[in-house]
N, C-alpha and C positions, 0 to 999 in steps of 0.2 A: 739178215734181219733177225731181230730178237724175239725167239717163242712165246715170250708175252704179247707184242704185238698181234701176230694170228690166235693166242687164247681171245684175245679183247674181239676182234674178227668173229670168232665162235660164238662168245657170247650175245655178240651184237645181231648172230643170223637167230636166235632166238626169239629178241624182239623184233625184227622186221618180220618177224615170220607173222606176229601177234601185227603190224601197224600196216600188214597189205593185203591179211588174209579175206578183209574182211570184203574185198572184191569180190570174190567168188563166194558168199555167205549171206550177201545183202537181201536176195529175196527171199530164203529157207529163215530170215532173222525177221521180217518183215512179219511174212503170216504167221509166225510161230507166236510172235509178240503183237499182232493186228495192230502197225504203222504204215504208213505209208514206205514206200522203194525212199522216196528224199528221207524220210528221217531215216529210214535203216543206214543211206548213205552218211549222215551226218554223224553217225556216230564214227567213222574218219575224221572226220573233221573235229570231232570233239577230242581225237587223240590227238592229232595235229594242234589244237589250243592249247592240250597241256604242254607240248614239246615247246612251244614258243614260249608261253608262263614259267613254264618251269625252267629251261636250258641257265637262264641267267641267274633264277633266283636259287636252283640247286647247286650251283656252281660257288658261289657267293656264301652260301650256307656249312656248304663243304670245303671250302677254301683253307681252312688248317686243318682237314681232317688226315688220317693217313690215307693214299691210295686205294688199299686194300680194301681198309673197313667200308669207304664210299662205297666203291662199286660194290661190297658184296652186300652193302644195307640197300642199296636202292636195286640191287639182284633179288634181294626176298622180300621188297614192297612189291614187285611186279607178279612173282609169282603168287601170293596170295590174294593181289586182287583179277586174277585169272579162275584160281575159283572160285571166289565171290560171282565173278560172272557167268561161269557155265552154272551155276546150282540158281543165280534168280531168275524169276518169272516177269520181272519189272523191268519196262524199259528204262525208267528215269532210271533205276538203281543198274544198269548196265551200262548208263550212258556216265554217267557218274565213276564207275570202275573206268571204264576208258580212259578218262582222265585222268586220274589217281597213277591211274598205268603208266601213263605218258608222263607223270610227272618225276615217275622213278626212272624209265627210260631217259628222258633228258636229262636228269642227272648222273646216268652214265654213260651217257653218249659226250655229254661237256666233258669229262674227267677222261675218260677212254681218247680223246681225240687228242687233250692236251699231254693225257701219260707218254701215249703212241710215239708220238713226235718228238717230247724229249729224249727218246731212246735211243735215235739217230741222229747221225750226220746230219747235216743242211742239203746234200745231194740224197739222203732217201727218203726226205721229207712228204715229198709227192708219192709215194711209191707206201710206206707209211700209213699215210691218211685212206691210199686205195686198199688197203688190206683193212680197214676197219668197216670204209664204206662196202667193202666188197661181203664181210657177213650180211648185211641186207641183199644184194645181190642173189646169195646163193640160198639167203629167201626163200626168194621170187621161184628160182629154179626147184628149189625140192620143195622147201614148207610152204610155201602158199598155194601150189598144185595140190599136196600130201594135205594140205585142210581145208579144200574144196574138196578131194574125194570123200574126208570123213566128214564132212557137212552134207555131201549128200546121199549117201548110207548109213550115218549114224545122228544126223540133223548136228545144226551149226556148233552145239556146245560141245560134241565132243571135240573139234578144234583148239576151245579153249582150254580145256582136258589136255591136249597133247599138248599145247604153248607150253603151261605150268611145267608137264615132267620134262618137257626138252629144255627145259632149262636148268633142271636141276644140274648136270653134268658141268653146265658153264659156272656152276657155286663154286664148286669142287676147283676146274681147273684154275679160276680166279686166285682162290684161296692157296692154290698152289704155286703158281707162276709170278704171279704180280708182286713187285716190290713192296714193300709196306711203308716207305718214306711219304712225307707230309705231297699235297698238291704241289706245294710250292717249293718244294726241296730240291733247287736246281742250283745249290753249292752258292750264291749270291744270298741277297735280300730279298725280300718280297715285294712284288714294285705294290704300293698303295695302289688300293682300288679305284682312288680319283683319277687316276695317272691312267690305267687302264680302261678306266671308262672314256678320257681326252680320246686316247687312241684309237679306239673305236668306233667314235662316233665323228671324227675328220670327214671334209669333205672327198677324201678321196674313198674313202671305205664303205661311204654309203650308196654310190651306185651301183657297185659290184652286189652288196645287200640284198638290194632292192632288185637286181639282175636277177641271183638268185631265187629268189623268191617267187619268180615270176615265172621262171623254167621249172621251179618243182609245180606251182599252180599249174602249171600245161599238162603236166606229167600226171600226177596225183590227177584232175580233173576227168581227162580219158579213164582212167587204168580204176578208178574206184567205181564209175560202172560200164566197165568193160562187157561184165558176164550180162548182163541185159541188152546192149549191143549185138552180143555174139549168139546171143540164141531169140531173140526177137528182131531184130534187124540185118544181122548176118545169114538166120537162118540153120544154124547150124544145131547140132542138140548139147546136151547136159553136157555129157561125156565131152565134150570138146573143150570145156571151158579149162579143167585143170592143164592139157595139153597148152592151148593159147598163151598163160599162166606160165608154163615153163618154160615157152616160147620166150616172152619178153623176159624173164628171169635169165635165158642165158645170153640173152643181145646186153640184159645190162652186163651179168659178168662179164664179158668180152671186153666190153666199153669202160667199164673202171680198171679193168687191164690195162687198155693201151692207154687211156688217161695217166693211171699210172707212173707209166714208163718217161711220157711225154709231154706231162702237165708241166715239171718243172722248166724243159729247156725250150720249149714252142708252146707256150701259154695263150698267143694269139690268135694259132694256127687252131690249134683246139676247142676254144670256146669262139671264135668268130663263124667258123666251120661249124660248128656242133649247131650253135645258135639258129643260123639258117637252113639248117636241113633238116632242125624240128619243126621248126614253122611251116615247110614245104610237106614234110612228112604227116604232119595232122592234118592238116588241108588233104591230103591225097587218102588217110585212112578214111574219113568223111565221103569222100565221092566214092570210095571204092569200099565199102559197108558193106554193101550188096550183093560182092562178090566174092565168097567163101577164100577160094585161091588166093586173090590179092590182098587180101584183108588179113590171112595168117601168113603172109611173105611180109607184110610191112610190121606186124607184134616185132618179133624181135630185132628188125630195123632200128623201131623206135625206143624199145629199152635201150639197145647199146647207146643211142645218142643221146638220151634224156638223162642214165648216169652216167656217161661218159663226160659232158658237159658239166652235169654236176660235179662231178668229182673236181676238177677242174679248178670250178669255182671255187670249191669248198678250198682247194689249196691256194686258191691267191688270196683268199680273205686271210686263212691262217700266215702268209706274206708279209701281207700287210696291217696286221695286228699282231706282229712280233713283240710287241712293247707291251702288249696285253698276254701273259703266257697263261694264266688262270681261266679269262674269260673270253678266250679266241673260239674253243671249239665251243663254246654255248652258244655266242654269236651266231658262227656256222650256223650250227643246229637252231637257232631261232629262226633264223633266214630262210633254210631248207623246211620248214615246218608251216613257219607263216603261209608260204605257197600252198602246203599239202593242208591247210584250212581252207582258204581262201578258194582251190580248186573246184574238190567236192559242192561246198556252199553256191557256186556259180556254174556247174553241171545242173546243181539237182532246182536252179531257178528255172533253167534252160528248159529241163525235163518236166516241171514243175506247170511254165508256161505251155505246155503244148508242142513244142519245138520239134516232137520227136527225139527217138535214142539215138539219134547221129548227133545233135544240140551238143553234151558235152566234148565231142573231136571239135567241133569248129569252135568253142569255147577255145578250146587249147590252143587251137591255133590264131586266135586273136589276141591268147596272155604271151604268145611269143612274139609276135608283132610288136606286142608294146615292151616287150626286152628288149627286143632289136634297137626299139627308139631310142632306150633310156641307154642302153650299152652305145650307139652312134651319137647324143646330145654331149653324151660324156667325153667322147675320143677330141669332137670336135671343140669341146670347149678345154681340154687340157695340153699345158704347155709343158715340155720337156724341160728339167731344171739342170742347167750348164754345172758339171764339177760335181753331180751328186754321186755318193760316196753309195755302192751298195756291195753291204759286207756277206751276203751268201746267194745260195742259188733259189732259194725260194725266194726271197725278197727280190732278187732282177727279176723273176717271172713276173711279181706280183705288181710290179710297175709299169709293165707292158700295158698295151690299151686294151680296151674290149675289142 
């Protein structure tokens, strides 16, 4: 695997660190700024708008740029609107950086997934994609635990404080590692944007989409208010919450591990598996809230299968938008984003109605149900096509069913 690969990986644990932290920060952000817990949660959601806005339209923007220059211009749009954020007093002008954040984040998560991939073979395609998604992972595991402890010894903005300088090191390795050739400098032509927008928008690519999108909503929906869960509902105190944190941070790295390894050659086995055992897994965090033990034996359960799953997807979509090489990982990234709005916004109604803090676990386990649907309407309505030609290993996965 090529060193650039794990820079991108590095860089990218930087921003996940900025787009989960803000789980364990949402009540310290709330009184600090006198909102309500739902708008503090929203401002998830409003980084997850930008990632969907943006993934396509920064992809498309950057599309003759060099490699480099992208990812290192939209590298130092994120870090300056981190401290725009820790220094204001305003929530609209916080909730405003989020976005801005995200929209420099999705433009280099689009470019990072599609550089990633072209580096390899067609067998380390899946393995590839798990090393970029995997710096969000390791997140979860240190920086999102590491900016709940300084959210609550030094209040939420020093978090934002440590985002900015842990990032600066990903400038650097960027600047070092990464090719400098154009997006689209894959020795051919550049397919027309029309031709990749056909491809993407088939009918076979849109249930998988829309699959996605639904298992990061499950995901994102729990996990952004976790920390109120776990210390109003669970019982449990402060100090527990960056532990929990690290918890599901290392079940997801584990899970975009084996993904990994085994998204390209058992794609069925992985996302029909993963699918069902998150829906059984939210439903059982729900009834089992109550009980401190069982409640932190199922966190990192559920990270490993919610990115494990993910990751998955995220490789049969890049599959099957082979024909789109520019705007495959922004798709992705739209897909995975949409959910991570959608989640939050549909917790904090739950929470919002009176529902109680267990409302968004069963939330989540009702956006997997309706995967389940959209992934089984799919299998059953498509028909295997006699003689069809598939030229690599990621594309045979990507043709398998849900």
């Amino acid at each position: 695997m090529p060193i650039a690969v794990y820079v991108l990986g590095l860089a990218v644990f930087a921003q996940g660190t900025s787009e989960f932290m803000l789980s364990g920060l949402v009540s310290g952000i709330a009184a600090d700024l006198d909102v309500p817990l739902s708008a503090a949660g929203l401002l998830t959601s409003a980084f997850a708008v930008g990632m969907v806005v943006g993934a396509p339209l920064m992809a498309l923007s950057s599309r003759s740029w060099p490699r480099r220059r992208a990812l290192l211009l939209f590298l130092a749009v994120f870090v300056a609107v981190h401290v725009v954020g820790a220094l204001t007093p305003s929530y609209g002008v916080l909730l405003a950086t989020r976005f801005v954040g995200a929209l420099a984040n999705a433009g280099f998560w689009a470019v990072a997934l599609t550089t990633a991939v072209s580096m390899v073979p067609d067998r380390l395609k899946g393995r590839a994609a798990a090393v970029v998604v995997g710096g969000v992972t390791i997140a979860c595991v240190v920086g999102v635990p590491a900016g709940a402890v300084l959210g609550e010894r030094w209040g939420w903005r020093s978090a934002f404080w440590a985002v900015a300088i842990v990032s600066l090191p990903a400038v650097l390795a960027v600047l070092r590692s990464i090719p400098g050739g154009r997006g689209t400098d894959t020795g051919a032509a550049p397919v027309p944007v029309r031709d990749e927008l056909r491809a993407l928008t088939g009918p076979r690519l849109r249930p998988v989409l829309l699959t996605m999108a639904l298992v990061q909503g499950a995901t994102f929906c729990t996990f952004s208010y976790l920390e109120p869960l776990l210390t109003r509902e669970t019982g449990l105190g402060a100090g527990w919450v960056p532990v929990s944190l690290a918890l599901f941070g290392a079940g997801s790295f584990a899970g975009v591990t084996v993904a990994g390894r085994f998204a390209d050659a058992r794609p069925v086995a992985v996302v029909a598996t993963g699918m069902t055992a998150l829906a059984l897994g939210w439903a059982a965090l729900a009834l089992a809230a109550g009980r401190p033990a069982l409640a932190l034996a199922l966190i990192p359960l559920l990270g490993m299968l919610a990115f494990g799953t993910g990751t998955a997807l995220i490789t049969r979509v890049l599959g099957l938008a082979s024909g789109a090489p520019t705007l495959a990982g922004a798709f992705s990234t739209t897909a995975f984003n949409l959910g991570a709005t959608v989640g939050p916004w549909a917790g904090g109604l739950a929470l919002d109605a009176g529902f109680g803090y267990r409302a968004p676990v069963w939330v989540s386990a009702l956006l997997m149900v309706l995967a389940l649907l959209v992934a089984a309407t799919t299998a059953k309505g498509r028909r295997p096509r006699a003689g069809e030609r598939r030229p690599s290993a990621v594309q045979r996965s990507a043709r398998g069913r849900l």
